[in-house]
C-alpha positions as a printed Julia matrix, in Angstrom:
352×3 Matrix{Float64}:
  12.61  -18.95  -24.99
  11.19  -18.92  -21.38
   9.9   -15.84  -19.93
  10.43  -13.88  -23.12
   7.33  -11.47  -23.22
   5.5   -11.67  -26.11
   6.18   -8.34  -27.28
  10.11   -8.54  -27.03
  10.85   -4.81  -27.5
   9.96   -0.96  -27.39
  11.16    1.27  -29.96
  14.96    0.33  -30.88
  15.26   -1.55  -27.37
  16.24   -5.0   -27.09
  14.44   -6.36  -24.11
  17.0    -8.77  -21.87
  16.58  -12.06  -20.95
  17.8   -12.09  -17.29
  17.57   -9.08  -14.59
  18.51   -8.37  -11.23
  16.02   -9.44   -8.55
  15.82   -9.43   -5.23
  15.0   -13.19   -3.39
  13.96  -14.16    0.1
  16.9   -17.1     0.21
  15.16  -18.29    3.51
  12.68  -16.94    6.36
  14.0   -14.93    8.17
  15.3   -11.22    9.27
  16.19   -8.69    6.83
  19.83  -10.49    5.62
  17.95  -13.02    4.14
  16.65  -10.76    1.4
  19.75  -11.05   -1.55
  20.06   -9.4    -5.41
  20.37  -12.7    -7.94
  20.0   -12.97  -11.39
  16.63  -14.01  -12.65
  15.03  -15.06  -15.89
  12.46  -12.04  -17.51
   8.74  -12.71  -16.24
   6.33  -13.85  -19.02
   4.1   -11.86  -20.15
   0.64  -13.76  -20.44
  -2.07  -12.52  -23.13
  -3.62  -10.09  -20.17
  -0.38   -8.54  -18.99
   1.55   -5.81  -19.42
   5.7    -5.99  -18.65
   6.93   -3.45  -16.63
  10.54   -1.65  -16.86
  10.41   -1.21  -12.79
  12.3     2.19  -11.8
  10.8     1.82   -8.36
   9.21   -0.56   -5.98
   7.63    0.14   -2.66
   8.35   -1.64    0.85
   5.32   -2.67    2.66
   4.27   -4.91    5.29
   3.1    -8.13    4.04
   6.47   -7.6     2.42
   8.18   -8.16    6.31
   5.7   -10.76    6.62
   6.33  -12.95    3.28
   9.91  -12.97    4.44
   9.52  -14.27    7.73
   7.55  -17.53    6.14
   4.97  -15.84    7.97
   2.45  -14.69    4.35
   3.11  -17.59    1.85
   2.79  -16.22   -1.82
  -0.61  -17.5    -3.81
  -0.65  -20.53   -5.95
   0.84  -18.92   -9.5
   2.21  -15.66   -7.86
   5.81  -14.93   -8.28
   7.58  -16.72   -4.79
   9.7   -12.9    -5.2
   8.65  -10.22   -2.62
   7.14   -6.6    -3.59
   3.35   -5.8    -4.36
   3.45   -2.39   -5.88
   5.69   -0.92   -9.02
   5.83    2.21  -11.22
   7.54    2.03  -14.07
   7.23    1.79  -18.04
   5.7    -0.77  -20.15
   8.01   -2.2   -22.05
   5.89   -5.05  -23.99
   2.03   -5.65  -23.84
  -0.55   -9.1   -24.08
  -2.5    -9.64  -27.16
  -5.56   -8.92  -24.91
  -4.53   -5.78  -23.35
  -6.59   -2.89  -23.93
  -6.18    1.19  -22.41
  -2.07    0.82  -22.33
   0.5     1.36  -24.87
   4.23    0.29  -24.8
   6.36    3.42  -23.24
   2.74    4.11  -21.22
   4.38    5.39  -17.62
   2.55    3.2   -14.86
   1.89    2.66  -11.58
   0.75   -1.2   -10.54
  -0.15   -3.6    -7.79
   1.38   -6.62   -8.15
   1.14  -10.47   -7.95
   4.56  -10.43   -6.15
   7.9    -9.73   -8.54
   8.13   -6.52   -7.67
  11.53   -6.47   -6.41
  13.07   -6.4    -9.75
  14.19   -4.72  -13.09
  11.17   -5.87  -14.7
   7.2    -7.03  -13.64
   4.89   -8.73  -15.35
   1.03   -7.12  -14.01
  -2.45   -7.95  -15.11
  -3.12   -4.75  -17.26
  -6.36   -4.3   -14.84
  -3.85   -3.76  -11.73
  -1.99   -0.75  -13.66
  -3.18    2.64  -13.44
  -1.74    6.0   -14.92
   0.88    7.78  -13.03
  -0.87   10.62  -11.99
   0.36   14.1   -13.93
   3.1    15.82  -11.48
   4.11   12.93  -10.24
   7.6    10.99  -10.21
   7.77    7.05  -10.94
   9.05    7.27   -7.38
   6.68    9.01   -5.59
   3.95    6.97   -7.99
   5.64    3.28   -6.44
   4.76    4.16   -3.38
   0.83    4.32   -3.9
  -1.02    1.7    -5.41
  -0.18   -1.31   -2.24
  -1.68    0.84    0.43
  -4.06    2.63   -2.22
  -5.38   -0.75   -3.1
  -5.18   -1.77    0.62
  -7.58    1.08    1.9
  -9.79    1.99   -0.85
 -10.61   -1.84   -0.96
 -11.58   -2.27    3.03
 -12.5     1.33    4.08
 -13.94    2.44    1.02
 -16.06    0.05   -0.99
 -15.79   -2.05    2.37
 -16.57   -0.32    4.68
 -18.99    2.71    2.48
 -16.55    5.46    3.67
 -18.62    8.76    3.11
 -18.63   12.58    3.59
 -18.64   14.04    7.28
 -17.34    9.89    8.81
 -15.21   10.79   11.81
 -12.16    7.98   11.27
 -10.09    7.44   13.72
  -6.58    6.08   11.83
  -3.55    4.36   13.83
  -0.54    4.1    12.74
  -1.11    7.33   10.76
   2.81    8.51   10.08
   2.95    4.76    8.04
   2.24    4.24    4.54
  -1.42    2.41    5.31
  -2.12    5.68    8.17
  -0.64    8.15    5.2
  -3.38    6.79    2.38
  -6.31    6.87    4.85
  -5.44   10.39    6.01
  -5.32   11.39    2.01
  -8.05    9.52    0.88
 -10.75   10.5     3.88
  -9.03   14.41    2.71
 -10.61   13.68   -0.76
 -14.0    12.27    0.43
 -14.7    14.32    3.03
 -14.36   12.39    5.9
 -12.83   13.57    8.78
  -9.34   11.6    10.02
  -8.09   11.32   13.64
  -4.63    9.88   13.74
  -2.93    8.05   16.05
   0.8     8.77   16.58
   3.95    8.05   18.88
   5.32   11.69   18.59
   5.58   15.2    17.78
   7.56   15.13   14.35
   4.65   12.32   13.0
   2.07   14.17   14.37
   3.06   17.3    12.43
   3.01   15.33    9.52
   0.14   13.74    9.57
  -1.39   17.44    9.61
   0.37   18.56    6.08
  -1.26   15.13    5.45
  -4.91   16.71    5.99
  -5.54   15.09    9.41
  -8.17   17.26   11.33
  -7.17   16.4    14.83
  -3.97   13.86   16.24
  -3.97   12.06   19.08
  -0.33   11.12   21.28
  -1.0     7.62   22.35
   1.85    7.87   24.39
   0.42   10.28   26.57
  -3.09   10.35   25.65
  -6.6     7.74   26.11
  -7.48    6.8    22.81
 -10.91    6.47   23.29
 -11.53    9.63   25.53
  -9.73   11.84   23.27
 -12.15   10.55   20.07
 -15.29   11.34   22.09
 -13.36   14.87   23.35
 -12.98   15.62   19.25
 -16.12   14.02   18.61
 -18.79   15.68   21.02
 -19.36   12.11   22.4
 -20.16   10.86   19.12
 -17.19    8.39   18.42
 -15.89    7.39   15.52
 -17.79    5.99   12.82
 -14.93    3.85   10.97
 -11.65    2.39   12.3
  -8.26    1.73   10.31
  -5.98   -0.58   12.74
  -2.96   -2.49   12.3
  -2.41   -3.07   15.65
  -4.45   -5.72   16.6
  -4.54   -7.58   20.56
  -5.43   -5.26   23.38
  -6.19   -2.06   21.02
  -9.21   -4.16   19.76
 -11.48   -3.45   22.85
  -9.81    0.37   22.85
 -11.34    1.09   19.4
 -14.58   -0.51   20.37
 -14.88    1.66   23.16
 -13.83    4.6    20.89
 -16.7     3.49   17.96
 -19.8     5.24   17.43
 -23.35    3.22   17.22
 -23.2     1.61   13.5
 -19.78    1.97   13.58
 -17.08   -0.3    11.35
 -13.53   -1.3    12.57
 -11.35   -2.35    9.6
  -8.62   -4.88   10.12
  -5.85   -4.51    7.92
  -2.96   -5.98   10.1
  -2.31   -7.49   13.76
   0.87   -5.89   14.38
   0.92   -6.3    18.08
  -1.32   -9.38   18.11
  -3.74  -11.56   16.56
  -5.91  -12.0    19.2
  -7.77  -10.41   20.81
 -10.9   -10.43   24.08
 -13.4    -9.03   22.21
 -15.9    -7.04   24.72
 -19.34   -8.56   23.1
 -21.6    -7.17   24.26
 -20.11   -3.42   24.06
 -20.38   -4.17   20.52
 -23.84   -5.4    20.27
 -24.8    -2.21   21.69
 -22.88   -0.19   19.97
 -24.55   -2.56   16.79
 -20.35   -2.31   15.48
 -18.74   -4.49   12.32
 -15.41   -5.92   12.57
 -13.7    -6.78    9.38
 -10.77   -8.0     8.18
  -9.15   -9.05    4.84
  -5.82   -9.1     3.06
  -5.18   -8.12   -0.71
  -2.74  -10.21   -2.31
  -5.1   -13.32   -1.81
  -7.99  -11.59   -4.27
  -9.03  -11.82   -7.78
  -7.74  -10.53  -11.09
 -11.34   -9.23  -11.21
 -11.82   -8.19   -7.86
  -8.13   -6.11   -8.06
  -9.17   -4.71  -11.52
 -12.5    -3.27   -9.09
 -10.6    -1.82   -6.61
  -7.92    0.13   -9.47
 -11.02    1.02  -11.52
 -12.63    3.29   -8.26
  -9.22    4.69   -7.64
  -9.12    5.86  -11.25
 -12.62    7.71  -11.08
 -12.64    8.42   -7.55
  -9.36    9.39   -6.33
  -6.46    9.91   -9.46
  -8.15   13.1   -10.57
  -7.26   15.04   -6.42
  -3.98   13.22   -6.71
  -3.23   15.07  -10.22
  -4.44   18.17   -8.46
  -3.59   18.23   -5.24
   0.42   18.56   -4.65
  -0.09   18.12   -0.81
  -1.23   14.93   -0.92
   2.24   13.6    -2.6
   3.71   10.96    0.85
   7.1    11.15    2.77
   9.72    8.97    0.51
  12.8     7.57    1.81
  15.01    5.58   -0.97
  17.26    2.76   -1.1
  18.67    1.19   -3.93
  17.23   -2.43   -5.0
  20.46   -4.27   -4.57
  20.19   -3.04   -0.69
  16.44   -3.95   -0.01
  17.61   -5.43    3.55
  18.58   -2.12    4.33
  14.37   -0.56    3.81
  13.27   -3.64    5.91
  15.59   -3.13    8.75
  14.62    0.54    8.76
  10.5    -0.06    8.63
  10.85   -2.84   11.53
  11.82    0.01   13.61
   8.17    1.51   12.98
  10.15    4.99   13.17
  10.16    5.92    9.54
   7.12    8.71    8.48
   5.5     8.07    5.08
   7.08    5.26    2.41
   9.98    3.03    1.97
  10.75    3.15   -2.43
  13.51    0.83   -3.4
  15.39    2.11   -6.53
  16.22   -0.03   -9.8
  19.18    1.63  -11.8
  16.47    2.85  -14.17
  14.76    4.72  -11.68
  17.84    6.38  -10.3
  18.33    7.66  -13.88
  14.83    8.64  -14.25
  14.86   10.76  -11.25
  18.69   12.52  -11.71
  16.97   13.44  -15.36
């Protein structure tokens, strides 16, 4: 039968052959997104299926809707790039998981549903002390940073980063992850309430940019230095304010153009300042090069994120069924921390 994993059940459970998804039925704003009945994903000899109990919102999530972030040839058309759940049937070339294994994954798309199917080298552990809900909202923005400001961008001990957007779920990782490696993270914020979070998050100094230079404040915090790596979203005019913010050999990673993708680029401020600008998105890379990225969060960062209960992000939760609800909310750019949309399995897992 089409899209029957496989391995068609766990234990004494019967696997289903439909489930509730959630569909972009056209681009557009948030009411386009509607719960319809799909068929089970198949489950290909590398994959593992995954019971979903929660999904996580993010932005190329707003964007994919819009028509504005087309899915890749063979990716599910269905929005959501990050799961946790429980495997519920396994490839024949699966190694390192087990069926009932409790997961966390980036996705291929899908994961807006009762059920995923995920290259087994996307999954990781959920991290002991951890919720499948709190889990779902890591591995998108995990992925996201640890890809371009990590391995990218050779984030390393005593780096002053300067982090916009730092209440958000992309700010939130960077702030955690530049906690772990010793780094020190300046965020960017709108007000007082993100600000104080973005401290509990580990952030050693915030800057207002409502009432507050950017770049005067990093060289204030920095003894003139500047910063040494960039995390933006923003995009258009803020380019040439986190030039004039970088240190000499400094790196500004793109991860989004939020307010504009383009940009007068002050040349020869950055030849001087001998600065890289880079830019990438995730969903467009390899099995292999995914597989990469979720093998250095499993040595470099799962082991503080085990350990360190601080670290755990903001969650806000909406059920599946009402995913219009989580992109209306994160288009207003006022939420702190995640958006998790809830499956009826995950709602059970976390009243138990």
């Amino acid at each position: 039968m089409p899209g029957k994993p496989a391995c068609a059940s766990i234990g004494t459970m019967t696997l289903p052959d439909h489930m509730i998804a959630v569909a972009i039925t056209r681009p557009g704003g948030p009411d386009v997104l509607a719960p319809r009945t799909e068929p089970l994903p198949q489950t290909g000899p590398s994959d593992v299926l995954i019971r979903v109990a929660a999904a996580g919102v993010n932005g190329p999530d707003l964007a994919q809707r819009r028509g504005l972030y087309a899915a890749p040839p063979g990716a599910s058309p269905l929005p959501g790039l990050e799961v946790a759940g429980e495997i519920v049937a396994v490839g024949e070339a699966v190694t390192g998981f087990a069926l009932g294994d409790r997961v966390m994954a980036l996705t291929n798309g899908g994961g807006y549903a009762e059920y995923v199917a995920v290259p087994f080298g996307q999954a990781l552990p959920v991290p002991q002390g951890w919720s499948l809900t709190e889990a779902a909202a890591l591995p998108e923005t995990w992925f996201t940073v640890t890809q371009t400001l990590v391995m990218r961008a050779g984030l390393d001990k005593g780096m002053n980063v300067l982090i916009h957007g730092g209440a958000g779920g992309i700010g939130s990782a960077a702030i955690q992850i530049c906690s772990i490696v010793g780094a020190r993270a300046i965020a960017v914020v709108s007000d007082a309430d993100k600000a104080d979070y973005c401290g509990r998050l580990g952030a050693m100094a915030i800057i207002d940019r409502t009432r507050e230079s950017i770049a005067e404040r990093v060289m204030a915090l920095t003894d003139g230095h500047g910063a040494d790596r960039v995390v933006d979203l923003i995009g258009g005019a803020l380019t040439a304010v986190n030039i004039a913010a970088s240190a000499r050999g400094g790196h500004i990673v793109q991860i989004s153009t939020l307010e504009g993708g383009t940009a007068n680029v002050p040349l020869r401020t950055m030849m001087a300042k001998d600065l890289t600008l880079s830019g990438s998105t995730l969903r467009p890379q390899s099995a292999k090069t995914k597989a990469a990225i979720a093998s250095h969060i499993k040595q470099a960062f799962l082991p503080a994120l085990a350990a360190l209960d601080w670290i755990k992000p903001n969650i806000a939760t909406v059920p599946l069924a009402q995913a219009h609800r989580a992109h209306a909310e994160m288009e207003t750019r006022g939420h702190r921390g995640k958006l998790v949309l809830l499956t009826a399995f995950g709602a059970a897992d976390r009243a138990s």
